[in-house]
C-alpha positions as YAML, in Angstrom:
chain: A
units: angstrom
residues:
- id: 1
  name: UNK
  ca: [27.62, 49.30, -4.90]
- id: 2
  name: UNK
  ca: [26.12, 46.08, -3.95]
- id: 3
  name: UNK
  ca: [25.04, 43.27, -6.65]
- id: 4
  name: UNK
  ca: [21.62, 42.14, -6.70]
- id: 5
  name: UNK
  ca: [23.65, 38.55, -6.29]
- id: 6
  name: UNK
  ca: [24.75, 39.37, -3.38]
- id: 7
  name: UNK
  ca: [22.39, 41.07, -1.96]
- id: 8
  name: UNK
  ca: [20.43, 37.75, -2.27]
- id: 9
  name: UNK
  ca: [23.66, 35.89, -0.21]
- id: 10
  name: UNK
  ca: [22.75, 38.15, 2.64]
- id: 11
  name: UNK
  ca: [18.97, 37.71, 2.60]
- id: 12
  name: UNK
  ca: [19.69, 33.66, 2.19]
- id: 13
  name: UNK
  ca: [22.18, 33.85, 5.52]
- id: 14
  name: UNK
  ca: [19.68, 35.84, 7.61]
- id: 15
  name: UNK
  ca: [16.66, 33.39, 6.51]
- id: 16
  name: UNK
  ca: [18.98, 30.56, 7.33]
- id: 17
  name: UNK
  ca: [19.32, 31.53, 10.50]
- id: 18
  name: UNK
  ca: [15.85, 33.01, 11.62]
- id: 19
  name: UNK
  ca: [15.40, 29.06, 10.37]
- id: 20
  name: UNK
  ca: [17.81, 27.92, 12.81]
- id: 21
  name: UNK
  ca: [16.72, 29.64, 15.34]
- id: 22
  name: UNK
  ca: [12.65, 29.22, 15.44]
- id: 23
  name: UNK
  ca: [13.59, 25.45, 15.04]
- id: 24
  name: UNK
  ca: [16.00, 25.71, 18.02]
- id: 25
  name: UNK
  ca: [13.13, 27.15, 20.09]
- id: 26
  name: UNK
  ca: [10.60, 24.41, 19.16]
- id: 27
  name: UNK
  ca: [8.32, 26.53, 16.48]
- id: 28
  name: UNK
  ca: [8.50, 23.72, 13.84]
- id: 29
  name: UNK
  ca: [7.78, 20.93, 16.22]
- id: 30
  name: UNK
  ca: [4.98, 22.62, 17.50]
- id: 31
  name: UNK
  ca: [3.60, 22.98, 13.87]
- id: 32
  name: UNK
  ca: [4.39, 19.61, 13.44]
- id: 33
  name: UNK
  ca: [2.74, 18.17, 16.10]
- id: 34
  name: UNK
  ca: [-0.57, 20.66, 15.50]
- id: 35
  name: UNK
  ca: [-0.86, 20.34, 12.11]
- id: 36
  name: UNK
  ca: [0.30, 17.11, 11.21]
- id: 37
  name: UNK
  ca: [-3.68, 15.58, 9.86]
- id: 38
  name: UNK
  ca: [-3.46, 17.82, 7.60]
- id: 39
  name: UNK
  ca: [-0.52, 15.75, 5.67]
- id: 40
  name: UNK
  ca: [-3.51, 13.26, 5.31]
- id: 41
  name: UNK
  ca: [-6.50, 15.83, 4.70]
- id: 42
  name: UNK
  ca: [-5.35, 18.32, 2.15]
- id: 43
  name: UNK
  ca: [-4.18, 15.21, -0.19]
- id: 44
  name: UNK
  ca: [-8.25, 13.71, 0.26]
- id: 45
  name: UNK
  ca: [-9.20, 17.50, -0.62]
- id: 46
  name: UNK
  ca: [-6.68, 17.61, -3.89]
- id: 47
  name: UNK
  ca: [-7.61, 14.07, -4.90]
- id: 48
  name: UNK
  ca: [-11.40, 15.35, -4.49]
- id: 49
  name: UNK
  ca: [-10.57, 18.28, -6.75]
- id: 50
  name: UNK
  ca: [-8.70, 16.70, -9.36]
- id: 51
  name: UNK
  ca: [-11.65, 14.37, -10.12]
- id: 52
  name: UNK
  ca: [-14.16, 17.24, -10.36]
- id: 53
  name: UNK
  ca: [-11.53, 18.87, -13.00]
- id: 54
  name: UNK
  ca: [-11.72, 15.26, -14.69]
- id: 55
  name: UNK
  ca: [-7.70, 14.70, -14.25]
- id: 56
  name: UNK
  ca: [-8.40, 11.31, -12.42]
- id: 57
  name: UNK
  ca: [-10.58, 8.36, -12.47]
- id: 58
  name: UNK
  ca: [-13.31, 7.62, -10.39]
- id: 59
  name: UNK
  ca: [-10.94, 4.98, -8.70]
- id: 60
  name: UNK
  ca: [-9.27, 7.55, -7.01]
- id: 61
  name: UNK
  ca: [-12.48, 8.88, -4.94]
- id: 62
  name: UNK
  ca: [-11.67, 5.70, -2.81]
- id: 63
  name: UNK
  ca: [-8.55, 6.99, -1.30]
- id: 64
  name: UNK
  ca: [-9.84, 10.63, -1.56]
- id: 65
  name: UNK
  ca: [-12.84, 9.70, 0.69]
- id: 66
  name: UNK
  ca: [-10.80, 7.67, 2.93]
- id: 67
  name: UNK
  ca: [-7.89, 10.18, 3.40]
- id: 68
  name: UNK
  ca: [-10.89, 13.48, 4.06]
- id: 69
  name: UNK
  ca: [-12.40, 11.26, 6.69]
- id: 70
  name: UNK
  ca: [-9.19, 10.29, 8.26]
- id: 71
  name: UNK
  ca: [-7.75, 14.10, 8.19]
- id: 72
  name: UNK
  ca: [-10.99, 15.20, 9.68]
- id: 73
  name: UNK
  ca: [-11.17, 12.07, 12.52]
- id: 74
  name: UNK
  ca: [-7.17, 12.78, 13.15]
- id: 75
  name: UNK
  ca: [-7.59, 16.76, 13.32]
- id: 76
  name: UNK
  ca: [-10.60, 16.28, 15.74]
- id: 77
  name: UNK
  ca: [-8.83, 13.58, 18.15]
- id: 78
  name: UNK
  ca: [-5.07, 15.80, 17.80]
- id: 79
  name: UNK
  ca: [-7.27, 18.86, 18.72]
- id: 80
  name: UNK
  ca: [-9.67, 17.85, 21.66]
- id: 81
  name: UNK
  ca: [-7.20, 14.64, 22.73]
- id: 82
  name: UNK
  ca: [-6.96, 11.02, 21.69]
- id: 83
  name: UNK
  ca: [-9.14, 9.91, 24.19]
- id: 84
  name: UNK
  ca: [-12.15, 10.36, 21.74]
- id: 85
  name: UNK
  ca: [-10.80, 7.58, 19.78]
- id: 86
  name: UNK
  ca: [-12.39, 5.39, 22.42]
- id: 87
  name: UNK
  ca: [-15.75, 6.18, 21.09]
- id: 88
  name: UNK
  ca: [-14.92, 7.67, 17.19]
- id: 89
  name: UNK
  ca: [-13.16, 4.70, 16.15]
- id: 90
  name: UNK
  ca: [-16.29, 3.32, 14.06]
- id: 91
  name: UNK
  ca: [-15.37, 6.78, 12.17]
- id: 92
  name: UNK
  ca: [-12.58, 4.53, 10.60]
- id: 93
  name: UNK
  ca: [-14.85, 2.20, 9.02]
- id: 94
  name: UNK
  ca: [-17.04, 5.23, 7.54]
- id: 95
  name: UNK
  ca: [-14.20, 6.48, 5.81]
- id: 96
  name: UNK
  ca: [-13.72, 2.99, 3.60]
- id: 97
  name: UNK
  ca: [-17.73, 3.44, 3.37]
- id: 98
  name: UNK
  ca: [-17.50, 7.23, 2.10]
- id: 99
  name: UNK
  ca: [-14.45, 6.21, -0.24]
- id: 100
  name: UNK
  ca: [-16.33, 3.46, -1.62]
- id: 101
  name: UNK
  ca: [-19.67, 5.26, -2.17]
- id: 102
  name: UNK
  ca: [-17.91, 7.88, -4.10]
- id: 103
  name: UNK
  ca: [-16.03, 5.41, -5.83]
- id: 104
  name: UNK
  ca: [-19.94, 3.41, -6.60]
- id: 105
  name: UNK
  ca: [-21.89, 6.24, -7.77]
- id: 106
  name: UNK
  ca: [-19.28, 7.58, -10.22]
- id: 107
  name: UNK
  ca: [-18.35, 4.69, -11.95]
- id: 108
  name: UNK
  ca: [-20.87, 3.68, -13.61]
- id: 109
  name: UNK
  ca: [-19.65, -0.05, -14.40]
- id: 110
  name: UNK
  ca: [-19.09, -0.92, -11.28]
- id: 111
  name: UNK
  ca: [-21.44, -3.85, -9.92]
- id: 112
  name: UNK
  ca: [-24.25, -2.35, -7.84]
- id: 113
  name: UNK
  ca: [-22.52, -5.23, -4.90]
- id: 114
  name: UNK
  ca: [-19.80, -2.20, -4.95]
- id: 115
  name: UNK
  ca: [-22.83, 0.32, -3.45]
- id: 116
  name: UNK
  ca: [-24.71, -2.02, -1.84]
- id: 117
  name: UNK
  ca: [-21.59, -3.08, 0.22]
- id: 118
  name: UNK
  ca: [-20.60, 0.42, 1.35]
- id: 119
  name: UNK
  ca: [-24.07, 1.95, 1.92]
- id: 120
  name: UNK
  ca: [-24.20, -1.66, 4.19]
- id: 121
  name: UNK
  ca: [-20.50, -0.86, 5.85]
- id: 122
  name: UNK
  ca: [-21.67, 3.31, 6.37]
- id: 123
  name: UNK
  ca: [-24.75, 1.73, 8.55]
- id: 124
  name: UNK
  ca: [-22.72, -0.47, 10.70]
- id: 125
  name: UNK
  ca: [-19.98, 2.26, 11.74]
- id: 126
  name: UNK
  ca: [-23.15, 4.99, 12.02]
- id: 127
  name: UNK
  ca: [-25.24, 2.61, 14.37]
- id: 128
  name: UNK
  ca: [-21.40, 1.24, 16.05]
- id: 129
  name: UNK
  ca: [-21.11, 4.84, 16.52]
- id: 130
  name: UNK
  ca: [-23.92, 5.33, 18.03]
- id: 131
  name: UNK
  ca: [-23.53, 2.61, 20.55]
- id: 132
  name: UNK
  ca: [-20.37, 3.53, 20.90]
- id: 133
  name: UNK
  ca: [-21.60, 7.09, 21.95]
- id: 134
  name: UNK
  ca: [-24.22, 5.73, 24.30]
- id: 135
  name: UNK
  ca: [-22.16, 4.59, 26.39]
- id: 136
  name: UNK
  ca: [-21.03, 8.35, 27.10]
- id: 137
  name: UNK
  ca: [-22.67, 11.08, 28.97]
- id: 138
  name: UNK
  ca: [-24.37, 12.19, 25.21]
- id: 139
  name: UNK
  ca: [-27.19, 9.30, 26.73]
- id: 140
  name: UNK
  ca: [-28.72, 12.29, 29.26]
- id: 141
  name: UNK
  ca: [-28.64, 14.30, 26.42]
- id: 142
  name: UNK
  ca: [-30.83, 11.74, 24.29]
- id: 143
  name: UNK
  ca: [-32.67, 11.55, 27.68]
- id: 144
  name: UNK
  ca: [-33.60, 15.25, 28.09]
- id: 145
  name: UNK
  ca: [-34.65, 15.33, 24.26]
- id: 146
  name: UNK
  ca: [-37.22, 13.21, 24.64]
- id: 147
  name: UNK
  ca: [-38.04, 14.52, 27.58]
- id: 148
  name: UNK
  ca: [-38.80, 18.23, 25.68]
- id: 149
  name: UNK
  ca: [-39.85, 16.49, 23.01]
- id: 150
  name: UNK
  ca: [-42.29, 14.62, 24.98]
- id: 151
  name: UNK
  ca: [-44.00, 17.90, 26.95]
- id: 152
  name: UNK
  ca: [-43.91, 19.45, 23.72]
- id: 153
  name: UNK
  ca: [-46.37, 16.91, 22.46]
- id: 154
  name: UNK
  ca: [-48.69, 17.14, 25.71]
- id: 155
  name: UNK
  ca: [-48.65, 20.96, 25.67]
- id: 156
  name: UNK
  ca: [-49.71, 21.39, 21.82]
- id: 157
  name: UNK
  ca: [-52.38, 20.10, 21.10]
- id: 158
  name: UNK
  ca: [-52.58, 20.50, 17.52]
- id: 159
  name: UNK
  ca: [-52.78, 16.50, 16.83]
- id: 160
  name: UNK
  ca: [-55.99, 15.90, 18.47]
- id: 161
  name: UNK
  ca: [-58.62, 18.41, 16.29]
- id: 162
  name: UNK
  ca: [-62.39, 18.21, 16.67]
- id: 163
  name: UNK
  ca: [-64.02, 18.57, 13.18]
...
């Protein structure tokens, strides 16, 4: 009769070498190389969390902020290709905003500088994002909105009443 003990040797030498062999046929680099923002995402995510339990200080919404934007930017560029970098970099500079904003409004003794600088830096990267963006085809799309938005306005005539 086998031992449980041994019993567990055999289970460990099979699991060893499924191990071996999904590495040997590129399953972990492939995970690796998907799945890799999420080394910086789910760390933002836990940071987030252990605030809201009150097991950190506020402090530590700066990196949490940072580290969720990053995971998100790095998950969207590893997913639809780097290229997008081109035009999402000012997303870098909204992290530090978002990380600091956090940080602001829950720490109360913080100089209101603190908020006023990253409400100040979230503006820049959202309007350097936005030129950034213009100079992609999302323009014609801006274009055909006003456009719509413009017949829409001609067609309904609900601002000009008689009394």
């Amino acid at each position: 009769m086998n031992s449980g003990k041994e019993r567990m040797i055999r289970v460990g030498i099979v699991a060893v070498g499924l191990i071996i062999l999904l590495g040997k046929l590129g399953a972990f680099s492939f995970l690796g190389r998907t799945f890799w923002p999420l080394l910086i995402l789910i760390p933002g995510i836990i940071l987030h969390a252990m605030y809201m339990m009150r097991k950190v200080s506020p402090f530590m919404l700066l990196p949490a902020g940072i580290l969720t934007v990053y995971g998100f930017l790095f998950s969207l560029c590893n997913t639809w290709g780097w290229h997008l970098m081109a035009y999402l970099w000012p997303l870098l500079l909204l992290g530090v905003a978002i990380g600091l904003w956090e940080y602001a409004i829950n720490d109360l003794s913080l100089s209101r500088n603190v908020y006023t600088g990253s409400v100040i830096l979230g503006l820049v990267s959202v309007i350097l994002l936005m030129i950034s963006l213009l100079r992609t085809g999302i323009i014609y799309i801006i274009a055909v909105l006003l456009i719509g938005a413009g017949i829409w306005l001609v067609v309904n005539n609900r601002g000009t009443r008689k009394w």
